[in-house]
C-alpha positions, 0 to 999 in steps of 0.5 A, spaced: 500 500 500 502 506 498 499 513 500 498 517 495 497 525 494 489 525 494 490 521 501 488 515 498 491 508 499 493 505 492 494 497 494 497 495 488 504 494 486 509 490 490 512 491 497 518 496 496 522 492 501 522 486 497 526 484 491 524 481 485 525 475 488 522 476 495 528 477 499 528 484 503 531 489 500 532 497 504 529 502 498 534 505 494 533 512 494 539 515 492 536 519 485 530 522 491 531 529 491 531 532 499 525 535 500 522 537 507 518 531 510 514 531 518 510 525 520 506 525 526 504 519 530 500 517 536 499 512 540 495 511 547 497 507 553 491 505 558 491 504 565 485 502 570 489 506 576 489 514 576 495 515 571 494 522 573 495 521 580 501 516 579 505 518 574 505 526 577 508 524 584 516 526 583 517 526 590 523 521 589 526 527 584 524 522 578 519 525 573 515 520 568 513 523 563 519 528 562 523 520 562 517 519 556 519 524 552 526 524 552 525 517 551 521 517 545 526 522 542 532 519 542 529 512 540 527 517 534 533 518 533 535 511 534 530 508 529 534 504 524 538 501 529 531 497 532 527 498 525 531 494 520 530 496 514 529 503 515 535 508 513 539 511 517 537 519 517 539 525 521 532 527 524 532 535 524 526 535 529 522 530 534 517 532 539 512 528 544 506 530 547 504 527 553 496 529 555 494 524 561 487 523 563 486 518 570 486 512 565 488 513 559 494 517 556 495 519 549 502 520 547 503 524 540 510 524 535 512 528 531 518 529 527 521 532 521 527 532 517 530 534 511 531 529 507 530 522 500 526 519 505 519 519 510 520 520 517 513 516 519 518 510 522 521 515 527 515 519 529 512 512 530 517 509 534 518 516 538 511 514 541 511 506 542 518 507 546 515 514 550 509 509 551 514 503 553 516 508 558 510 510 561 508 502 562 514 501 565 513 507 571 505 504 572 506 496 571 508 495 579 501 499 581 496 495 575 500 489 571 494 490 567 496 497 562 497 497 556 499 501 550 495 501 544 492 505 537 500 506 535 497 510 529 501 515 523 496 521 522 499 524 517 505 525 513 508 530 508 513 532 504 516 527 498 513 524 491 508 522 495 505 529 498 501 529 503 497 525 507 492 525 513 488 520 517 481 522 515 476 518 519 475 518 527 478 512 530 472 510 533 476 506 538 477 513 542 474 519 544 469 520 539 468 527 541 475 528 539 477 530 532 484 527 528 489 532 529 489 538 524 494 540 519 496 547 516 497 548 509 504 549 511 507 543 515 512 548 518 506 551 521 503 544 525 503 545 533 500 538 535 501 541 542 496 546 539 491 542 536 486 537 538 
């Protein structure tokens, strides 16, 4: 499948992992111009006790979240190492949200680069490590959490132009709109929308 500028998903074609041969391959993208590309990701992580309680006591001098985000950063930057296939690409700009709710946590990635090739895999693993993280800090009080809905929500830039999650996710709030993104990527804040 392959994500084109109307937004729609081509599903013919063949995986540009594999080879004419099915072996793994990683794409070659050296006749690629650089272009500006962002990506945005999100994930949730649900809890059944009080995440807000718990993860906003810093009395023993540690922050979780803090600890989620700067995770979620330097996995970013570390994707190709964990990822096999994925290029190994300077990453220009990551970010990560968190927004907690007493059992559910909502972690939004984003990164952008200048560069051949997408940066969805870096915004995507930004979240799931952050959310490892979190996990990591509530699995003690409820061995019950999870992390889920690991999700791109929108990527631009590259041949392929931009593309956005269109459809609410009935799997959460359904009051709550996917992220909205300006016509000039440079001027997306995902702290700023909803």
């Amino acid at each position: 499948m392959n994500a084109q500028p109307d937004g729609k998903t081509r599903t013919t074609g063949a995986l540009t992992h594999l080879d004419e041969q099915g072996r793994a391959r990683m794409v070659d993208v050296t006749a690629k111009p650089l272009t500006r590309r962002l990506a945005v990701a999100r994930c949730a992580v649900i809890t059944r006790v009080d995440a807000v309680e718990a993860l906003g006591d810093t009395r023993h001098g540690m922050d979780p979240v803090e600890a989620a985000r700067v995770a979620g950063i330097q996995a970013a930057k570390q994707t190709s190492s964990l990822v096999p296939l994925c290029h190994s690409i300077r990453v220009d700009q990551v970010s990560v949200d968190v927004e907690m709710s007493p059992h559910r946590i909502e972690i939004t990635a984003v990164t952008e680069i200048v560069e051949r090739t997408g940066v969805e895999m870096e915004a995507l693993t930004a979240c799931a490590v952050a959310g490892l993280t979190l996990i990591c800090s509530l699995l003690e009080l409820d061995p019950d959490v999870s992390m889920g809905e690991l999700t791109l929500w929108h990527k631009s830039g590259g041949r392929s132009g931009q593309w956005q999650r269109t459809a609410r996710d009935p799997r959460r709030d359904p009051q709550k709109a996917p992220p909205a993104v300006t016509a000039d990527p440079a001027g997306y804040d995902p702290l700023q929308q909803g």
